[in-house]
mmCIF entry with sequence, helices, sheets and N, C-alpha, C, O atoms, coordinates in Angstrom:
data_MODEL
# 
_entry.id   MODEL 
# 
_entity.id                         1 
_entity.type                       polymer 
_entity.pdbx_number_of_molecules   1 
# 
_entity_poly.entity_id                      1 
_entity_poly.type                           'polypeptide(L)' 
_entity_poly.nstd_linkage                   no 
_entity_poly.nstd_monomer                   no 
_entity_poly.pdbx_seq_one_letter_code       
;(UNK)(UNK)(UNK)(UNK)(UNK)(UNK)(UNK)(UNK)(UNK)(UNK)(UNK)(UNK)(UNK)(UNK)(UNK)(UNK)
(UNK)(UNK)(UNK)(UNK)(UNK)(UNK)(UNK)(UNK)(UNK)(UNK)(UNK)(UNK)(UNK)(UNK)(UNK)(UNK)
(UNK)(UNK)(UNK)(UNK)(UNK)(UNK)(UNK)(UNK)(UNK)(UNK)(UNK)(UNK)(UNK)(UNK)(UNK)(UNK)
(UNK)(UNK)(UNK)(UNK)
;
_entity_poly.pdbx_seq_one_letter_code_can   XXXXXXXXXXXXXXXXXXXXXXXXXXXXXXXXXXXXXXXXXXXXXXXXXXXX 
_entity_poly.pdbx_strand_id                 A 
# 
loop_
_entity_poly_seq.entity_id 
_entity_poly_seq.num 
_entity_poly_seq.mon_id 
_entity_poly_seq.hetero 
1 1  UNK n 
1 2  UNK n 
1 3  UNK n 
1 4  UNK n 
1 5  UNK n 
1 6  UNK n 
1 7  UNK n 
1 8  UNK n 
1 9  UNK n 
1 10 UNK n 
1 11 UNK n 
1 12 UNK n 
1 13 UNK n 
1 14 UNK n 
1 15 UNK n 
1 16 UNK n 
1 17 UNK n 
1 18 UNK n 
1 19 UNK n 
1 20 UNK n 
1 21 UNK n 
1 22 UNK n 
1 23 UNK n 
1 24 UNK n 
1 25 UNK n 
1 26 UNK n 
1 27 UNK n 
1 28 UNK n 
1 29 UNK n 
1 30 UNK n 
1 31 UNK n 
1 32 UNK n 
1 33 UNK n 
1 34 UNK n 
1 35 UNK n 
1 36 UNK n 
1 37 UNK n 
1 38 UNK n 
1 39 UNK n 
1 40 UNK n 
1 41 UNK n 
1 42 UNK n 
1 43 UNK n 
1 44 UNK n 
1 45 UNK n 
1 46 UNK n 
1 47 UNK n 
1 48 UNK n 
1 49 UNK n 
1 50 UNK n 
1 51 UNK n 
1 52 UNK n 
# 
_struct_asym.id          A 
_struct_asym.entity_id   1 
# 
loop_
_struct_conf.conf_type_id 
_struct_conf.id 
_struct_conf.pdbx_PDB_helix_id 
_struct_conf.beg_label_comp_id 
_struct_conf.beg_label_asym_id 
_struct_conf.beg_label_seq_id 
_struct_conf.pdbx_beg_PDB_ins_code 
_struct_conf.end_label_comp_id 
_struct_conf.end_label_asym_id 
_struct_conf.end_label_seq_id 
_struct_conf.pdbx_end_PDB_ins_code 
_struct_conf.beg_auth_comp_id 
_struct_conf.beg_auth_asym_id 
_struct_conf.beg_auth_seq_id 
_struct_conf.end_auth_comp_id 
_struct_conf.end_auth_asym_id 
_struct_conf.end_auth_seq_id 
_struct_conf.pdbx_PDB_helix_class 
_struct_conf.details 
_struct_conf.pdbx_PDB_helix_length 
HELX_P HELX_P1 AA1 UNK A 4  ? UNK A 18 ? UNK A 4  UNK A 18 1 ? 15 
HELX_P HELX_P2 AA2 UNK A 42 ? UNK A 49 ? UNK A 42 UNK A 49 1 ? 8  
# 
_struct_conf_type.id          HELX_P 
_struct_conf_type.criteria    ? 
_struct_conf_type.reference   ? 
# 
loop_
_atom_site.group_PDB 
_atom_site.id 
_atom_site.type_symbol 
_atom_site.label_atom_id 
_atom_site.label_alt_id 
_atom_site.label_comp_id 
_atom_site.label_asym_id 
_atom_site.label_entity_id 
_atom_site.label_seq_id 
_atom_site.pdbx_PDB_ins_code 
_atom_site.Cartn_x 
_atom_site.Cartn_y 
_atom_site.Cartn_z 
_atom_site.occupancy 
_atom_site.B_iso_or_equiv 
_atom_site.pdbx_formal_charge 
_atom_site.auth_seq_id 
_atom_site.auth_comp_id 
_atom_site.auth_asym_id 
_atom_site.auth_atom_id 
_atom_site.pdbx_PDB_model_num 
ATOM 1   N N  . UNK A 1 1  ? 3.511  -64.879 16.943  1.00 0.00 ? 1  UNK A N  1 
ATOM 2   C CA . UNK A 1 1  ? 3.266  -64.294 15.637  1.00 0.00 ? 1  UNK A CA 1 
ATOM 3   C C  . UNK A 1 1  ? 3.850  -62.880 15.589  1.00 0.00 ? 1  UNK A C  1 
ATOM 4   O O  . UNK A 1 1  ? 3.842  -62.170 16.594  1.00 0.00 ? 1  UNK A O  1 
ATOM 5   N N  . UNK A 1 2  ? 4.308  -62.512 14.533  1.00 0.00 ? 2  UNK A N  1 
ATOM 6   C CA . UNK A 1 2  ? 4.621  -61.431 14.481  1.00 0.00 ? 2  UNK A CA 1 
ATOM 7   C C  . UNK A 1 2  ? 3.742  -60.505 13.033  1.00 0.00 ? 2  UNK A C  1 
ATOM 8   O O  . UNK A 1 2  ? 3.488  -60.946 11.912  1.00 0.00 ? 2  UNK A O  1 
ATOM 9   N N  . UNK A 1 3  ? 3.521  -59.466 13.469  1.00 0.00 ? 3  UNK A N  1 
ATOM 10  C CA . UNK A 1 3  ? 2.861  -58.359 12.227  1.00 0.00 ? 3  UNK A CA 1 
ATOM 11  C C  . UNK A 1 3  ? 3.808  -58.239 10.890  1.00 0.00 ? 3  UNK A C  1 
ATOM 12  O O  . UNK A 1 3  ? 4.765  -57.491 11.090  1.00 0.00 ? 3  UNK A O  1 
ATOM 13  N N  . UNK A 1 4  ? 3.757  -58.829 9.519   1.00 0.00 ? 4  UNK A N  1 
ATOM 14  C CA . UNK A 1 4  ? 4.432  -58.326 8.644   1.00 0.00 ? 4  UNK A CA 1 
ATOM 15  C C  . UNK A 1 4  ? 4.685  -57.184 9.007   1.00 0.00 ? 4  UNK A C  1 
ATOM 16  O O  . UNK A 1 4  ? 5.749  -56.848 9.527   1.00 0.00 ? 4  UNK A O  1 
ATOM 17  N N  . UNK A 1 5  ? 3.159  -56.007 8.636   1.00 0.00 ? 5  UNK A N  1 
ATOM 18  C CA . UNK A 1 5  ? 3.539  -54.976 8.166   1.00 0.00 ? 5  UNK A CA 1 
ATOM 19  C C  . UNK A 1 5  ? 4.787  -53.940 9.336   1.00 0.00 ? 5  UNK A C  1 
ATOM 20  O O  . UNK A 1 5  ? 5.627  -53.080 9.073   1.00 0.00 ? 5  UNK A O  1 
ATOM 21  N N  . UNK A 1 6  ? 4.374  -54.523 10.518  1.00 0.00 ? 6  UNK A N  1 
ATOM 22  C CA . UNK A 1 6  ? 4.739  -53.741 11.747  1.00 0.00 ? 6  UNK A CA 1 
ATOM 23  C C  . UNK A 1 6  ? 6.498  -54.138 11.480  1.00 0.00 ? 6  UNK A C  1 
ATOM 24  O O  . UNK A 1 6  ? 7.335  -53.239 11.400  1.00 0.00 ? 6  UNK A O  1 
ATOM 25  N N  . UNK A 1 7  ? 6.763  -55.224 11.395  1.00 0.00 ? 7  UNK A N  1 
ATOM 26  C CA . UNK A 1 7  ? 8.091  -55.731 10.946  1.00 0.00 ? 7  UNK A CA 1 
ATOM 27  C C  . UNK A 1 7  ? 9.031  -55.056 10.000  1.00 0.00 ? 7  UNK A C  1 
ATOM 28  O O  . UNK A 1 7  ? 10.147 -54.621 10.283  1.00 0.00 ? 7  UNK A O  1 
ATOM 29  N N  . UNK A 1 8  ? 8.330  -55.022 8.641   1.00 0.00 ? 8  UNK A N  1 
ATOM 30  C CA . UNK A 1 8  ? 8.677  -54.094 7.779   1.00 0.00 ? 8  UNK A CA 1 
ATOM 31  C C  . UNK A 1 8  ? 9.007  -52.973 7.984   1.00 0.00 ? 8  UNK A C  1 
ATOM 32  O O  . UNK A 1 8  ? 10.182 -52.654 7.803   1.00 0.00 ? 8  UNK A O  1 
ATOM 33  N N  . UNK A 1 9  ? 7.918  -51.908 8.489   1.00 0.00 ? 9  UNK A N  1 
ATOM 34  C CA . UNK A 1 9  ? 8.307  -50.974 8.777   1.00 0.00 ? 9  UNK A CA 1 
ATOM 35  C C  . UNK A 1 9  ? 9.327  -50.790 9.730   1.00 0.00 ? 9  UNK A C  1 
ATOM 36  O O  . UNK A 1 9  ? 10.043 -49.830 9.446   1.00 0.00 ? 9  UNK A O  1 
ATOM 37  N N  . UNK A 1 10 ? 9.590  -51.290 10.602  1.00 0.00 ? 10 UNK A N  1 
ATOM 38  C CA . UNK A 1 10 ? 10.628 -51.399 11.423  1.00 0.00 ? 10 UNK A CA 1 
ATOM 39  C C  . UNK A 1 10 ? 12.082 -51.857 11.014  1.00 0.00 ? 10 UNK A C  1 
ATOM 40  O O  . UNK A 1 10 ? 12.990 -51.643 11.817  1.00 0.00 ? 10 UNK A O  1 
ATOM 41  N N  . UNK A 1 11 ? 12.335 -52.430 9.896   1.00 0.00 ? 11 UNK A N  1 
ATOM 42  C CA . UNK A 1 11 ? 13.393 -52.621 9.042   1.00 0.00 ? 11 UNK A CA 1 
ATOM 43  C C  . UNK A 1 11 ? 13.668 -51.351 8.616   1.00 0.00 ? 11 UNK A C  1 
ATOM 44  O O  . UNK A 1 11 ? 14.430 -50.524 9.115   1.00 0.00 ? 11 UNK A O  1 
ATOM 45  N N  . UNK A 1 12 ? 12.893 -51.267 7.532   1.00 0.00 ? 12 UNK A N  1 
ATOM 46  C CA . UNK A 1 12 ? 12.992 -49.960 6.996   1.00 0.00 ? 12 UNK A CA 1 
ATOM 47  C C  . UNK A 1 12 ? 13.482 -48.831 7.751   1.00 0.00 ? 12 UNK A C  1 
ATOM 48  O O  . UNK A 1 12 ? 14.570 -48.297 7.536   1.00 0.00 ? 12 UNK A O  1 
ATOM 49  N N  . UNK A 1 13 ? 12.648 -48.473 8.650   1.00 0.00 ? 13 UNK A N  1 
ATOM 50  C CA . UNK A 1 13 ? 13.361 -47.361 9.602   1.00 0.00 ? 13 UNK A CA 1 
ATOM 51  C C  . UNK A 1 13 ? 14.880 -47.527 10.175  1.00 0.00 ? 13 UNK A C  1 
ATOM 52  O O  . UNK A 1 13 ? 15.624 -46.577 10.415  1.00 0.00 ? 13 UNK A O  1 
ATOM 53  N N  . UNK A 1 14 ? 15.169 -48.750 10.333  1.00 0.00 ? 14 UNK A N  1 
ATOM 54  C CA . UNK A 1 14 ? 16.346 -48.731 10.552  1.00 0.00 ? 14 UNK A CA 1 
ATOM 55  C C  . UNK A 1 14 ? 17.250 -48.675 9.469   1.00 0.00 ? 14 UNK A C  1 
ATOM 56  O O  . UNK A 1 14 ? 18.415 -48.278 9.500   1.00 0.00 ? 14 UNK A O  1 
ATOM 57  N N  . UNK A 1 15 ? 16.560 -49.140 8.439   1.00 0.00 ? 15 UNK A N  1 
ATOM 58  C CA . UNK A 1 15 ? 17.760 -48.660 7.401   1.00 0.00 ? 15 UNK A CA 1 
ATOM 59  C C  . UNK A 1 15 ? 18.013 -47.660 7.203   1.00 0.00 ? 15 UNK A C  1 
ATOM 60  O O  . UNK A 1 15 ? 19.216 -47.415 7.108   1.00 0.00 ? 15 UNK A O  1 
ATOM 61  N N  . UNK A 1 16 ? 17.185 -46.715 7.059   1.00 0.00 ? 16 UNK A N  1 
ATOM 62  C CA . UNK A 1 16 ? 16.973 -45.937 7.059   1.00 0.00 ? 16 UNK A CA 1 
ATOM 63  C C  . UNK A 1 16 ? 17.817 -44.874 7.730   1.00 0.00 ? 16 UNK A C  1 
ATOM 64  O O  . UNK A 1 16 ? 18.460 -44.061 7.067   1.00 0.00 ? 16 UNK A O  1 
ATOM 65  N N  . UNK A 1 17 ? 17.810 -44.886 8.763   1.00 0.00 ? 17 UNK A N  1 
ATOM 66  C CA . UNK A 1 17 ? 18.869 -44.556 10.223  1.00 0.00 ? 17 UNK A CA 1 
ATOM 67  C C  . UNK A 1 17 ? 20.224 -44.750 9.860   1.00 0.00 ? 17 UNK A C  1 
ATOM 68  O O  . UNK A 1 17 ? 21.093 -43.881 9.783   1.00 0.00 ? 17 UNK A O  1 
ATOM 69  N N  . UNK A 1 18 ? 20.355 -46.214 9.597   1.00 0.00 ? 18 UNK A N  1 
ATOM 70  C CA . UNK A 1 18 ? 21.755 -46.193 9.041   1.00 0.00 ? 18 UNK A CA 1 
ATOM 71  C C  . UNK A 1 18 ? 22.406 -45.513 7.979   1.00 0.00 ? 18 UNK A C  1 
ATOM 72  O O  . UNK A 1 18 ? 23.452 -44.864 7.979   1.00 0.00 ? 18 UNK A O  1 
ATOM 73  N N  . UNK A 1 19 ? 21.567 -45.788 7.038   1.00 0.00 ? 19 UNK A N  1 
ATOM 74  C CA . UNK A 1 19 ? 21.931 -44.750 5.886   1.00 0.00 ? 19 UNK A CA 1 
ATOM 75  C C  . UNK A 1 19 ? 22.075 -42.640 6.465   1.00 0.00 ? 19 UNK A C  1 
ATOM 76  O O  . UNK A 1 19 ? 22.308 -41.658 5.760   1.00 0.00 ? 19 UNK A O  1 
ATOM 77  N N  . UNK A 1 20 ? 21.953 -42.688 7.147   1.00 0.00 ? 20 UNK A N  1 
ATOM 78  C CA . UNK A 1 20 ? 21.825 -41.327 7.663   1.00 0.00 ? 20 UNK A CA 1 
ATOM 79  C C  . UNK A 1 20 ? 23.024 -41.190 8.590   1.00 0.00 ? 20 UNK A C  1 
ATOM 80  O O  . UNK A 1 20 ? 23.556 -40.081 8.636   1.00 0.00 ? 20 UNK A O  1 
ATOM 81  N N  . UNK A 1 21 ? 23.548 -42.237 9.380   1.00 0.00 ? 21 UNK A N  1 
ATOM 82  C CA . UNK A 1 21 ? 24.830 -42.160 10.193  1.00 0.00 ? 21 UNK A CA 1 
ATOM 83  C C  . UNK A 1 21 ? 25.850 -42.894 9.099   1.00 0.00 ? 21 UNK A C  1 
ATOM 84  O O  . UNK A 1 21 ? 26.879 -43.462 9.466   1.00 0.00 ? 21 UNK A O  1 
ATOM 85  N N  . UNK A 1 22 ? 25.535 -42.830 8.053   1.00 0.00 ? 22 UNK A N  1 
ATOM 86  C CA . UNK A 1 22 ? 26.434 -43.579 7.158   1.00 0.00 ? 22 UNK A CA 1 
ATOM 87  C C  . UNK A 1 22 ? 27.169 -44.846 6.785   1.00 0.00 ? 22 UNK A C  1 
ATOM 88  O O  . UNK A 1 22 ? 27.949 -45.067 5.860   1.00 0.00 ? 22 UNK A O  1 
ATOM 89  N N  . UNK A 1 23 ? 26.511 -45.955 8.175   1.00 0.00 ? 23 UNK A N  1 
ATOM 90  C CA . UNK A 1 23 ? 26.727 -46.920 8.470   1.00 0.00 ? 23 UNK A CA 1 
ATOM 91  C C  . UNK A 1 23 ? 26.573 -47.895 7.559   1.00 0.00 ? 23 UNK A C  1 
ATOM 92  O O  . UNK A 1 23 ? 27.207 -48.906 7.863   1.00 0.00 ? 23 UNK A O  1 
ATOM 93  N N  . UNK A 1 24 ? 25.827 -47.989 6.322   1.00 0.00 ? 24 UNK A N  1 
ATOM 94  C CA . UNK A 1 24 ? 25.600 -48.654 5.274   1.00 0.00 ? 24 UNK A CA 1 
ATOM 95  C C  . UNK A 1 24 ? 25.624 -47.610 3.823   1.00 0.00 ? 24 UNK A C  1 
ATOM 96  O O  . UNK A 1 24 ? 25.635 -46.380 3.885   1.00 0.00 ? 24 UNK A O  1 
ATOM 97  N N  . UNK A 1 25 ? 25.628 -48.294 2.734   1.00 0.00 ? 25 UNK A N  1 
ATOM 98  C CA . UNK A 1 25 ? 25.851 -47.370 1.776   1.00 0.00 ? 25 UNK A CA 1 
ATOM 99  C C  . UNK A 1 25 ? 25.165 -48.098 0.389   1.00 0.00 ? 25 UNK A C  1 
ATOM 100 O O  . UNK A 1 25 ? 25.152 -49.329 0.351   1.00 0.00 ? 25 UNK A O  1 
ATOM 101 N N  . UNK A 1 26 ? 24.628 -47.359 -0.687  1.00 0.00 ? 26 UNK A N  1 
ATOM 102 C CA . UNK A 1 26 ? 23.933 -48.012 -1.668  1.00 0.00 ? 26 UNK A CA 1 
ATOM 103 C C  . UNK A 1 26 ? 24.774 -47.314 -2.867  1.00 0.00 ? 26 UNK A C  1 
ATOM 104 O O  . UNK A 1 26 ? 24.923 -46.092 -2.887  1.00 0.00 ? 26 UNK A O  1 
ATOM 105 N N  . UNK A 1 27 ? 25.192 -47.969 -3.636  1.00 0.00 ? 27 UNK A N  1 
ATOM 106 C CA . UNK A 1 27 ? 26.650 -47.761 -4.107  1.00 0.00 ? 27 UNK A CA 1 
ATOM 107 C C  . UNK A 1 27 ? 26.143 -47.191 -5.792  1.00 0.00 ? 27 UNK A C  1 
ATOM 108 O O  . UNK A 1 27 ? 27.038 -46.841 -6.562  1.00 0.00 ? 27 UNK A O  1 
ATOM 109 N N  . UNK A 1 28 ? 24.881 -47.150 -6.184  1.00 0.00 ? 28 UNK A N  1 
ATOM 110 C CA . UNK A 1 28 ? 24.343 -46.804 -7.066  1.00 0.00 ? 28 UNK A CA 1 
ATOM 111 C C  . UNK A 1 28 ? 23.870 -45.342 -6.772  1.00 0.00 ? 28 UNK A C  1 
ATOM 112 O O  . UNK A 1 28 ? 23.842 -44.462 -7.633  1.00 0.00 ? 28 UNK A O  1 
ATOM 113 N N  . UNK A 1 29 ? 23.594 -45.217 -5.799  1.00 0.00 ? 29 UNK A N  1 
ATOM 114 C CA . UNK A 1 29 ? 23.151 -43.786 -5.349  1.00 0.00 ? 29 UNK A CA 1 
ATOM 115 C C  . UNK A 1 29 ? 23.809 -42.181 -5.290  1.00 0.00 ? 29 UNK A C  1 
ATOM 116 O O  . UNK A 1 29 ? 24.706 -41.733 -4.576  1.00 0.00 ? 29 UNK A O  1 
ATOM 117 N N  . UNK A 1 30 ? 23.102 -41.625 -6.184  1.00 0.00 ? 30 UNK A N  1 
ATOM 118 C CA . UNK A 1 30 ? 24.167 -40.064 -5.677  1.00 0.00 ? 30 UNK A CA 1 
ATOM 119 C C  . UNK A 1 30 ? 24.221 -39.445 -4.736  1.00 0.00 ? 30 UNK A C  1 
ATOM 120 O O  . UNK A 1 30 ? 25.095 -38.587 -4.611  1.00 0.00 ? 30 UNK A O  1 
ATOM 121 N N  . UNK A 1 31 ? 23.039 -39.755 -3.510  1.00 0.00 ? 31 UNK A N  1 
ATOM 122 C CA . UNK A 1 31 ? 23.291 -39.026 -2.641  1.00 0.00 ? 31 UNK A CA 1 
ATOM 123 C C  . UNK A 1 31 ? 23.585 -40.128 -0.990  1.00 0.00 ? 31 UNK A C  1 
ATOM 124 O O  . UNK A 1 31 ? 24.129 -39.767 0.054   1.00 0.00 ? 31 UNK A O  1 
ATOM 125 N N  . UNK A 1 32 ? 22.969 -41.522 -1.344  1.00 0.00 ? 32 UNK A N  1 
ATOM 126 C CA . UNK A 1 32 ? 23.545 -42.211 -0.340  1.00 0.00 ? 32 UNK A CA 1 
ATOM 127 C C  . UNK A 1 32 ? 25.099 -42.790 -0.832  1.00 0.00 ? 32 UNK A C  1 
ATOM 128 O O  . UNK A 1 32 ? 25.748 -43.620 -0.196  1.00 0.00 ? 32 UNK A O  1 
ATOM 129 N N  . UNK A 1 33 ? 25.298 -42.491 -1.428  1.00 0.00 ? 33 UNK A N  1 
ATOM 130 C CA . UNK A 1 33 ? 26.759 -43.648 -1.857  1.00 0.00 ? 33 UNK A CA 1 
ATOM 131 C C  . UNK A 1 33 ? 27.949 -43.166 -0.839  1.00 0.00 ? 33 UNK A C  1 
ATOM 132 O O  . UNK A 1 33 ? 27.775 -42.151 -0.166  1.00 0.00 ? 33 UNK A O  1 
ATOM 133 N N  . UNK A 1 34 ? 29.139 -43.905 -0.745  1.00 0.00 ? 34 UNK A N  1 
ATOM 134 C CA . UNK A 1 34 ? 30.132 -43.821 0.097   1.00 0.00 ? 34 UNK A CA 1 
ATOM 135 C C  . UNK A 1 34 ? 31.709 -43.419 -0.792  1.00 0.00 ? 34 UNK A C  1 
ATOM 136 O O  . UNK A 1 34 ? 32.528 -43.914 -1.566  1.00 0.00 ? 34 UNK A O  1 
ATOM 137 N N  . UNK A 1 35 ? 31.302 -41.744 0.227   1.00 0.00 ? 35 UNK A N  1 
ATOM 138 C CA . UNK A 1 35 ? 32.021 -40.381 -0.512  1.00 0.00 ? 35 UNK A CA 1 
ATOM 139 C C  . UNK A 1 35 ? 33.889 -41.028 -0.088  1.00 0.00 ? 35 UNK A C  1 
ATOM 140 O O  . UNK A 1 35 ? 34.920 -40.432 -0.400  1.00 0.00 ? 35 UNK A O  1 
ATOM 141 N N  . UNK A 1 36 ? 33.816 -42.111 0.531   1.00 0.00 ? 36 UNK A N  1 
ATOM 142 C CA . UNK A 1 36 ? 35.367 -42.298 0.293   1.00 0.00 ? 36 UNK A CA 1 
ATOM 143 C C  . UNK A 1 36 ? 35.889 -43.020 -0.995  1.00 0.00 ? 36 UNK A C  1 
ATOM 144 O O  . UNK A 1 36 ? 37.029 -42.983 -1.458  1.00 0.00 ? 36 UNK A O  1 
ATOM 145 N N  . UNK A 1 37 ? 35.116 -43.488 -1.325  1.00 0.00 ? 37 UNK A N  1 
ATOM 146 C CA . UNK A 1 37 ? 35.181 -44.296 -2.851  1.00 0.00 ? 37 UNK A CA 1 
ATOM 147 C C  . UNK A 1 37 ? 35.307 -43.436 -3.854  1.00 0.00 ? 37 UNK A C  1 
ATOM 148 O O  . UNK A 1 37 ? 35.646 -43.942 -4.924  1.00 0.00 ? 37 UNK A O  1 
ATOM 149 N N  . UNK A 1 38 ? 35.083 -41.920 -3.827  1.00 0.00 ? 38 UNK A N  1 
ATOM 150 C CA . UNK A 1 38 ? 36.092 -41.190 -4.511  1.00 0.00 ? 38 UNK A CA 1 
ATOM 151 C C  . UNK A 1 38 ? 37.423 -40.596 -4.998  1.00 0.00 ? 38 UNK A C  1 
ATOM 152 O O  . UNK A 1 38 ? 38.094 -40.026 -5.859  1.00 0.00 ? 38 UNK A O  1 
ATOM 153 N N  . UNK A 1 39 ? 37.313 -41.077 -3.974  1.00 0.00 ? 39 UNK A N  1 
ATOM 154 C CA . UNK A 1 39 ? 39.280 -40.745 -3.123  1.00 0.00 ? 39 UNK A CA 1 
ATOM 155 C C  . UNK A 1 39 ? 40.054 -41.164 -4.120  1.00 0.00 ? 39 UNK A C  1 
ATOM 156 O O  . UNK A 1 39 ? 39.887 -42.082 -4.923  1.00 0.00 ? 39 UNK A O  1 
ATOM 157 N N  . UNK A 1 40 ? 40.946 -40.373 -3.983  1.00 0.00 ? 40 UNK A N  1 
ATOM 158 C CA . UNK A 1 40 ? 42.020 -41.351 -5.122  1.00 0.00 ? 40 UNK A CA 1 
ATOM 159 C C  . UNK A 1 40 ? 43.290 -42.122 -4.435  1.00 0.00 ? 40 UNK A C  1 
ATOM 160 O O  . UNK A 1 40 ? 43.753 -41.448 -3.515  1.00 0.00 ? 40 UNK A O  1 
ATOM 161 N N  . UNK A 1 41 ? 44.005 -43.421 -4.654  1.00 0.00 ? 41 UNK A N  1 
ATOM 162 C CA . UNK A 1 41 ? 44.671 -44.422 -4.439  1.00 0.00 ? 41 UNK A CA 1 
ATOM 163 C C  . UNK A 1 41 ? 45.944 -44.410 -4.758  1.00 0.00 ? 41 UNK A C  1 
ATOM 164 O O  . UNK A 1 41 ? 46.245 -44.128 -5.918  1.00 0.00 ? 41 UNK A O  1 
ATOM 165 N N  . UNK A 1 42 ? 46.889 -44.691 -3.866  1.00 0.00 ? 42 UNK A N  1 
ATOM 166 C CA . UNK A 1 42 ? 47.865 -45.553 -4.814  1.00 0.00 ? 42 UNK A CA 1 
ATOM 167 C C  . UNK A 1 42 ? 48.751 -44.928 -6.308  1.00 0.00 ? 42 UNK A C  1 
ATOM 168 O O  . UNK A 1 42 ? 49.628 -44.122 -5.997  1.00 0.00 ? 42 UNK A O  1 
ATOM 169 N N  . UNK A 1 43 ? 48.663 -45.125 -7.447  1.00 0.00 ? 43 UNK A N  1 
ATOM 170 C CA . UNK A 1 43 ? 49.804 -44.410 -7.955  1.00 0.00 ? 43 UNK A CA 1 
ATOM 171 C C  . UNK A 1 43 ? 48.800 -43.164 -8.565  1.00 0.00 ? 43 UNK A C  1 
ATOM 172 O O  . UNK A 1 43 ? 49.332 -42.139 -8.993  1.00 0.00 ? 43 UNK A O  1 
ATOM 173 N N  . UNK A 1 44 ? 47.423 -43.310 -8.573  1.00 0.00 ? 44 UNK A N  1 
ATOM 174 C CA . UNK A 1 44 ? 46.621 -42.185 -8.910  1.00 0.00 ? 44 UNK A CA 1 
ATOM 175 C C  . UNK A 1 44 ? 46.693 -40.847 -7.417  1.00 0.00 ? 44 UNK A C  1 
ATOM 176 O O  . UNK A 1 44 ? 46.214 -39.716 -7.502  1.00 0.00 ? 44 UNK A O  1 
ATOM 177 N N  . UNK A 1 45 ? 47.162 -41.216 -6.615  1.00 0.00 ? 45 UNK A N  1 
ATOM 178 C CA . UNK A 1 45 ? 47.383 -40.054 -5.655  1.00 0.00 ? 45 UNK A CA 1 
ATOM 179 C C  . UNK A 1 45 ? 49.087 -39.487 -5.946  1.00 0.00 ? 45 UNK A C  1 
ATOM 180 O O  . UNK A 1 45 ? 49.615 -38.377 -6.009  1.00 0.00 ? 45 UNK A O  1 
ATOM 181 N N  . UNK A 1 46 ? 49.490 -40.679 -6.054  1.00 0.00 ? 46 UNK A N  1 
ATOM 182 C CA . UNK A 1 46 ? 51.247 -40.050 -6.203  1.00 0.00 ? 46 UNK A CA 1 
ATOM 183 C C  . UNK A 1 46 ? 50.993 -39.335 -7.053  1.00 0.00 ? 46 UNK A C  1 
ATOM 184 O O  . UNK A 1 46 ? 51.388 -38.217 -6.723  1.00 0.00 ? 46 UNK A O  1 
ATOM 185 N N  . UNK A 1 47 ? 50.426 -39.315 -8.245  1.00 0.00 ? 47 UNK A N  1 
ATOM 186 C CA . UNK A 1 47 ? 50.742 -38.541 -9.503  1.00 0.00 ? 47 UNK A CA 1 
ATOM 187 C C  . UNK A 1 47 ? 49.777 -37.056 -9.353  1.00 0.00 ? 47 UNK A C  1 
ATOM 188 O O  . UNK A 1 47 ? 49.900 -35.997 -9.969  1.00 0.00 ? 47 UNK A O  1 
ATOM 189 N N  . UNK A 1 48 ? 48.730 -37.476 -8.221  1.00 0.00 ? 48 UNK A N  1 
ATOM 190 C CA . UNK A 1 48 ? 48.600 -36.037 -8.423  1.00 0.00 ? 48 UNK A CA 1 
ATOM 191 C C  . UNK A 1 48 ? 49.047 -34.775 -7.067  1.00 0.00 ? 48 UNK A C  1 
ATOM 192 O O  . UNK A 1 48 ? 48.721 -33.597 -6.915  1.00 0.00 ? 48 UNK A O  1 
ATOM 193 N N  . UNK A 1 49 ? 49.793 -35.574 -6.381  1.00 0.00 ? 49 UNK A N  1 
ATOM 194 C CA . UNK A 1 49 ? 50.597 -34.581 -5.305  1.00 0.00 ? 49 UNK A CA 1 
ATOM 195 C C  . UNK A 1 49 ? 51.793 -34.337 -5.801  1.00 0.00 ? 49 UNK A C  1 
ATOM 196 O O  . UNK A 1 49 ? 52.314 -33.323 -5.337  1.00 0.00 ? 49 UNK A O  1 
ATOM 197 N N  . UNK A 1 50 ? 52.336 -34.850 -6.494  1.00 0.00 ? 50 UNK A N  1 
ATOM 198 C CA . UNK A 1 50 ? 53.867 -34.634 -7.442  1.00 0.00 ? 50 UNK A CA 1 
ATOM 199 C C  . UNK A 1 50 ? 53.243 -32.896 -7.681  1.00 0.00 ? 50 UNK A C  1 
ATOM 200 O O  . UNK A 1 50 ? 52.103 -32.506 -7.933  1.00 0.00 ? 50 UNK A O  1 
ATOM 201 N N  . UNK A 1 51 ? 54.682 -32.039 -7.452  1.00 0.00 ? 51 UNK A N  1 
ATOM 202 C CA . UNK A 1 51 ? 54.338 -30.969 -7.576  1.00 0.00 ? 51 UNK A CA 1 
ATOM 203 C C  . UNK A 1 51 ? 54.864 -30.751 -9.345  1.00 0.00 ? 51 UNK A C  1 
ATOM 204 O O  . UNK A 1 51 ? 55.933 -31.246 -9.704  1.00 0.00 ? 51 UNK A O  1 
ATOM 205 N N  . UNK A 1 52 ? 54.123 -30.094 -10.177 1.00 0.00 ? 52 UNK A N  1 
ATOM 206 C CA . UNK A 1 52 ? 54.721 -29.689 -11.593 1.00 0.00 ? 52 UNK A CA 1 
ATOM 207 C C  . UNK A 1 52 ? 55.807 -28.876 -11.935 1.00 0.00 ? 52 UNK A C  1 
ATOM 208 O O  . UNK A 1 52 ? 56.095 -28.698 -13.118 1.00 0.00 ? 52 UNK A O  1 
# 
């Protein structure tokens, strides 16, 4: 048998953890979300290193 609650909590903490080494990411979030998904790509980077 195992303890729900003891289980749970033990999930949790690890998510927890992860979210802190950045290992997972919640993509709705402003402060967990994954800061490379800002980045810009492809012809949105060409256009903005082109010097004016």
């Amino acid at each position: 048998m195992v303890d729900k609650a003891g289980w749970e909590f033990c999930v949790g903490e690890r998510f927890h953890r992860a979210l802190l080494r950045r290992d997972v990411y919640a993509a709705t979030s402003t402060r967990w979300r994954d800061p490379r998904a800002q980045l810009l790509d492809g012809p949105a980077w060409v256009a903005a290193i082109r010097p004016r």
